[in-house]
N, CA, C and O atoms as CSV, one atom per row, in Angstrom:
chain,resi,resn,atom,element,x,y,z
A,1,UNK,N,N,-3.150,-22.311,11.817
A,1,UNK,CA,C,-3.218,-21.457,10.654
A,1,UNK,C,C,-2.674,-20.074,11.031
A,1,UNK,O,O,-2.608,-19.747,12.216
A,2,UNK,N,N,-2.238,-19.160,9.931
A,2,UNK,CA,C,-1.301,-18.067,10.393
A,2,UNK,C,C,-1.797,-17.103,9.267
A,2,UNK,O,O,-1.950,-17.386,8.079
A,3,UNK,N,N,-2.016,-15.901,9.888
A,3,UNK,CA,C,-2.722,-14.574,9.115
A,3,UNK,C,C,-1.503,-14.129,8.955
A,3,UNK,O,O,-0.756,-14.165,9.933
A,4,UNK,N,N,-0.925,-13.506,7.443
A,4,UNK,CA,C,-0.070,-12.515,6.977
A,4,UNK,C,C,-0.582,-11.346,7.445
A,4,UNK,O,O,-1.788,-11.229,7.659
A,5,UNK,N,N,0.044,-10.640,7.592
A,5,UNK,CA,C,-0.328,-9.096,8.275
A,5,UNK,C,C,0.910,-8.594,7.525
A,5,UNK,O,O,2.033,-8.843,7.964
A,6,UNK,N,N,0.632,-7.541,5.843
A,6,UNK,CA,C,2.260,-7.280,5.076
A,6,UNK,C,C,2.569,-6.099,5.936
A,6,UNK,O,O,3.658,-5.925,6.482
A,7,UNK,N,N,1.255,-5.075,6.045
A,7,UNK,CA,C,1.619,-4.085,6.334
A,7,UNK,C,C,2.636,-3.603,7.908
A,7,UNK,O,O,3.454,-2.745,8.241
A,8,UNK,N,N,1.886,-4.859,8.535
A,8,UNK,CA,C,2.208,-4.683,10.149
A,8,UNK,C,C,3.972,-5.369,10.076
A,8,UNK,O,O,4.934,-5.020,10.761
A,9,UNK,N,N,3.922,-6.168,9.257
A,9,UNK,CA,C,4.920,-7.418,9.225
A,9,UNK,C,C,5.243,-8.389,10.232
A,9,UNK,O,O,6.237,-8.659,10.906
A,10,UNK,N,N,3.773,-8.936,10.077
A,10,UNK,CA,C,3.920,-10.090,10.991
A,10,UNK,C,C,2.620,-11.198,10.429
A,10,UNK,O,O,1.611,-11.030,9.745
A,11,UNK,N,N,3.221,-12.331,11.083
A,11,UNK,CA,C,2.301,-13.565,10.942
A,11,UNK,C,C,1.447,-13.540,12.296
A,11,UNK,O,O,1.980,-13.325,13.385
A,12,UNK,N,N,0.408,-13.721,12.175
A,12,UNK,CA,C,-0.828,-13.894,13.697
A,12,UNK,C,C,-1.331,-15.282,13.581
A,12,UNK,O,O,-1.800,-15.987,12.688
A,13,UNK,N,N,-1.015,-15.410,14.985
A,13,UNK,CA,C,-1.336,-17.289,15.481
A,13,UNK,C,C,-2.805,-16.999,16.206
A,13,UNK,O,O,-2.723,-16.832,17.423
A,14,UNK,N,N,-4.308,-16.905,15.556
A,14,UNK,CA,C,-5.216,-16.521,16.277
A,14,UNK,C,C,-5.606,-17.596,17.899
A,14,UNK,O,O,-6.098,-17.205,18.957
A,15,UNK,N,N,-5.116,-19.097,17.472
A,15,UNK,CA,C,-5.556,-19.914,18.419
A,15,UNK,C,C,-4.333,-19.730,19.409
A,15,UNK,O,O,-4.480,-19.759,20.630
A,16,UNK,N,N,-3.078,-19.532,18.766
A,16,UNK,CA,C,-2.311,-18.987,20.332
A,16,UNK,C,C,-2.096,-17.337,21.076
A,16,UNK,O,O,-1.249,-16.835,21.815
A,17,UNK,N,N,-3.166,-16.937,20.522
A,17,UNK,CA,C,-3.258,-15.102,20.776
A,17,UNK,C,C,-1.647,-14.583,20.331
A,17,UNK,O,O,-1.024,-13.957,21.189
A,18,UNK,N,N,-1.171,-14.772,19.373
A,18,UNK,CA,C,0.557,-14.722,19.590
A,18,UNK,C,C,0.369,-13.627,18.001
A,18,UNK,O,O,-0.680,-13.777,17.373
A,19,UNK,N,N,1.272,-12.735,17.540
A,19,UNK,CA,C,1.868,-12.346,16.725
A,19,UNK,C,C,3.372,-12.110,16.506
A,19,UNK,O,O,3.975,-11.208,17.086
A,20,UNK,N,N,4.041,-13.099,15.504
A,20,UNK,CA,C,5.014,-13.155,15.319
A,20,UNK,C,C,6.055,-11.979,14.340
A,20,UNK,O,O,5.954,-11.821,13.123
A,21,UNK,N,N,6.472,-11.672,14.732
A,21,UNK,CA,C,7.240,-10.342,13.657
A,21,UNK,C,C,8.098,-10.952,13.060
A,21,UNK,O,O,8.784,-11.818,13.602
A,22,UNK,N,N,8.250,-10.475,11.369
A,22,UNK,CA,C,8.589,-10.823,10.249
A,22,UNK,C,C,10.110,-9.483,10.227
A,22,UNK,O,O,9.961,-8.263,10.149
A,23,UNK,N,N,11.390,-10.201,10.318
A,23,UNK,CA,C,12.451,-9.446,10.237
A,23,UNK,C,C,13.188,-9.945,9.497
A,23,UNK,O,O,13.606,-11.102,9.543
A,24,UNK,N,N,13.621,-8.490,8.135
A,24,UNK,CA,C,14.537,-8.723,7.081
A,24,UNK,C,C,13.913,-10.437,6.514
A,24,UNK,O,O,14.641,-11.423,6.392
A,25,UNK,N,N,12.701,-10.404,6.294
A,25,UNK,CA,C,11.808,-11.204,5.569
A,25,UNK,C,C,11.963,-12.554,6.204
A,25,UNK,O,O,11.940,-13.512,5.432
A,26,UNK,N,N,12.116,-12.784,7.474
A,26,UNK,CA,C,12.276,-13.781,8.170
A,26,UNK,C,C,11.158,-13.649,9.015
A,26,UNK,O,O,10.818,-12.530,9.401
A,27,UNK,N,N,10.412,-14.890,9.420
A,27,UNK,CA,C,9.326,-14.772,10.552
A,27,UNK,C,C,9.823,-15.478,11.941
A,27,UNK,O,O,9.840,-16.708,11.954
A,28,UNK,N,N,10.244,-14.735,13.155
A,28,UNK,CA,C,10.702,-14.676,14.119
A,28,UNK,C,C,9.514,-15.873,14.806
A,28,UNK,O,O,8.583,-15.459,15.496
A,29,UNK,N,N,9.629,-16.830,14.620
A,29,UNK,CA,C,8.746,-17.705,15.149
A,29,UNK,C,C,8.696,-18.209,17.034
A,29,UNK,O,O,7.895,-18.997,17.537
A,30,UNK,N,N,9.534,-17.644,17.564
A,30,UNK,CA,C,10.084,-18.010,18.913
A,30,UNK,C,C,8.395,-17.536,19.662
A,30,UNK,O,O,7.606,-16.704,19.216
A,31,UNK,N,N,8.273,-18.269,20.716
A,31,UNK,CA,C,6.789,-17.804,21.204
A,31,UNK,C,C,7.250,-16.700,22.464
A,31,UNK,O,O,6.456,-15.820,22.794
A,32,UNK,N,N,8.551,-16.820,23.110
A,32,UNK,CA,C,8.994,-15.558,23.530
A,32,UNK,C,C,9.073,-14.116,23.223
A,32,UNK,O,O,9.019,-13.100,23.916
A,33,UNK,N,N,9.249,-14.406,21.671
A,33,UNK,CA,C,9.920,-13.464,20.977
A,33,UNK,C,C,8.500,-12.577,20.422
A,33,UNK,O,O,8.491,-11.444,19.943
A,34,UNK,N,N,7.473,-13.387,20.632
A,34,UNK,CA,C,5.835,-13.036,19.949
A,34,UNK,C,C,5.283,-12.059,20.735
A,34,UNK,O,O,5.603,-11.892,21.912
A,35,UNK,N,N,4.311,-11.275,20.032
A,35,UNK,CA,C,4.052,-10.319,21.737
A,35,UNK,C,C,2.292,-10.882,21.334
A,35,UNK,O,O,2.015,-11.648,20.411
A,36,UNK,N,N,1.506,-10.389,22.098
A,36,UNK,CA,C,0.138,-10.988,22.867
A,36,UNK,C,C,-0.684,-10.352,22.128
A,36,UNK,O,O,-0.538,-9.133,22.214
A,37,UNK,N,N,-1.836,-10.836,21.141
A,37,UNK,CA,C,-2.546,-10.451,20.832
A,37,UNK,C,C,-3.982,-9.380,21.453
A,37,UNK,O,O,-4.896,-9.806,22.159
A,38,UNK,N,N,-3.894,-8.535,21.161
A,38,UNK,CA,C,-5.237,-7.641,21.655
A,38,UNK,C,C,-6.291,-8.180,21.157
A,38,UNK,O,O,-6.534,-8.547,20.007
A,39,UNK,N,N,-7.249,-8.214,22.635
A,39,UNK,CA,C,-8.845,-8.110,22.487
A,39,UNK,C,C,-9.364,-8.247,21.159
A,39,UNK,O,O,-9.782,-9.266,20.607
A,40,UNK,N,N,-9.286,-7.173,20.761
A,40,UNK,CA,C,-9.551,-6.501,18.912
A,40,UNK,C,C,-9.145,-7.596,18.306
A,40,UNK,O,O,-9.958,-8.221,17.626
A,41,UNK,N,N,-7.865,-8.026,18.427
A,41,UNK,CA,C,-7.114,-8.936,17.454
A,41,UNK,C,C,-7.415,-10.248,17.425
A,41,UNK,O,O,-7.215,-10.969,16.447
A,42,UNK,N,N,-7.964,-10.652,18.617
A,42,UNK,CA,C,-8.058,-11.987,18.885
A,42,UNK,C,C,-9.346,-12.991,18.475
A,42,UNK,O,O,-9.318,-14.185,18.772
């Protein structure tokens, strides 16, 4: 399951600690490309 985040612009993968960034309304799905969820976030 995947949290919209509009403001941040990104989708959050909570079970893979991953947030994916949403560019020119595209969601950059690459798990490279994701950066690591914080503590807070997770």
């Amino acid at each position: 399951m995947l949290l919209y985040k509009k403001i941040e612009q990104e989708l959050i993968c909570k079970p893979c600690k991953l947030a994916f960034a949403i560019k020119d309304d595209i969601p950059i799905m690459l798990e490279e490309e994701a950066r690591a969820l914080t503590p807070e976030e997770a």
